[in-house]
C-alpha positions, 0 to 999 in steps of 0.5 A: 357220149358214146363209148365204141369199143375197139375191142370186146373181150368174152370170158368163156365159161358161163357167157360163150358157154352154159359150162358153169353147172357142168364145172361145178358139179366136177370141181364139188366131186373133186373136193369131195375125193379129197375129204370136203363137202363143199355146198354148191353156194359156197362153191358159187359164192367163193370160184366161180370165175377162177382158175383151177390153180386158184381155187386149189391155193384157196382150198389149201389156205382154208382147209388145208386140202389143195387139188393135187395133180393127180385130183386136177387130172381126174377132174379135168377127164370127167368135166370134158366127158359131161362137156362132150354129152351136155355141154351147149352155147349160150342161147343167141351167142353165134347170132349176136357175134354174127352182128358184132362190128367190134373185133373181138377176143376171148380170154378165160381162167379156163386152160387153153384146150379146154376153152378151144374144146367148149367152143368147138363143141358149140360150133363157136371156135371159128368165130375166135381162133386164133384170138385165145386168151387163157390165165395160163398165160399170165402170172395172176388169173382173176380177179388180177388185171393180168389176163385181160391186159394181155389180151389187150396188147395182144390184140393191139387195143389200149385197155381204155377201148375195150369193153369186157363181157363177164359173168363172174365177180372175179371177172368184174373186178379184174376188168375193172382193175385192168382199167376196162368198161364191164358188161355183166352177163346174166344169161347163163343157167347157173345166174340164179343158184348163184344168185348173181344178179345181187352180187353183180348190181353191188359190183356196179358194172356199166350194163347187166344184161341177160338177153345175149342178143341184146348185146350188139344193142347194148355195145357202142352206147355210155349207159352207165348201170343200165339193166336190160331184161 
């Protein structure tokens, strides 16, 4: 039977964008200034996908050591600093949403104007503007069901016909929860020191695939589980 989604959902970070090394070497430096080493497996393995605000109520129930404004904003001035020098687009993404027939969304753990700086760095805020979504605006960020729900009745589209396109654990679990077919995406250059694709098959979402261009292939056929490589 074949699914034709009405609408597909991008997370940002790690799928739109290869933003996820660059992330994470600010979040570590971040805890670091506040008296933890963190090991980058650990911070792969346990935020990748979440929200600021998330990760700061995590690190405080862990450690005792929230991300205080002050650190948040600091962190925030460096990452969007090695954004502007490094960051790049997912290779083969402008070309693949150029072939999309579905509409198309964008909804991120990220802040607003961090998701419209990655995709204007890339040349990809034309493809999405003004179809923005961030956890900012809903209660819960991922891996709750919130901010692809709003998207969803943002963009008109019962969740049953959207299909999410996720690279992160919390990501998968939120689509699912939200009621929501799943891609897994594997493209991205932080896949292997997070070692995602073990995490990612054990989810069980519909698809992994790493080819971004594969992906208007992928959409509008039931293939549950399949990998493409």
């Amino acid at each position: 039977m074949d699914f034709r989604p009405q609408l597909i959902i991008f997370d940002c970070d790690g799928v739109l964008v290869d933003s996820e090394p660059l992330a994470m070497r600010a979040l570590i430096a971040a805890i670091a200034r506040q008296g933890l080493t963190l090991d980058p497996d650990v911070a792969y393995r346990d935020y990748l996908g979440r929200s600021l605000a998330s990760i700061s109520a995590s690190l405080e129930e862990s450690h005792g050591v929230p991300l205080g404004a002050h650190a948040l904003e600091t962190m925030r001035g460096e990452l969007y600093a090695l954004f502007r020098k490094e960051l790049r687009a997912t290779s083969g993404t402008s070309q693949t949403l150029e072939r999309l027939e579905s509409p198309f969304c964008v909804a991120s753990s990220s802040q607003p104007e961090r998701i419209r700086l990655s995709l204007e760095l890339t040349g990809l805020l034309a493809y999405f503007e003004p179809n923005i979504f961030s956890a900012t605006m809903v209660e819960n960020g991922k891996p709750a069901p919130d901010l692809f729900l709003y998207a969803a009745a943002a963009m008109n589209t019962a969740p049953a016909r959207c299909l999410v396109i996720e690279d992160s654990p919390a990501g998968i679990t939120a689509a699912r929860a939200a009621g929501m077919r799943v891609f897994g995406y594997l493209g991205g250059s932080h896949a292997e020191p997070a070692d995602l694709r073990a995490v990612m098959e054990a989810l069980a979402p519909d698809a992994i695939f790493d080819d971004m261009q594969s992906l208007p292939d992928l959409v509008g056929s039931r293939q549950s589980k399949k990998t493409a490589r």
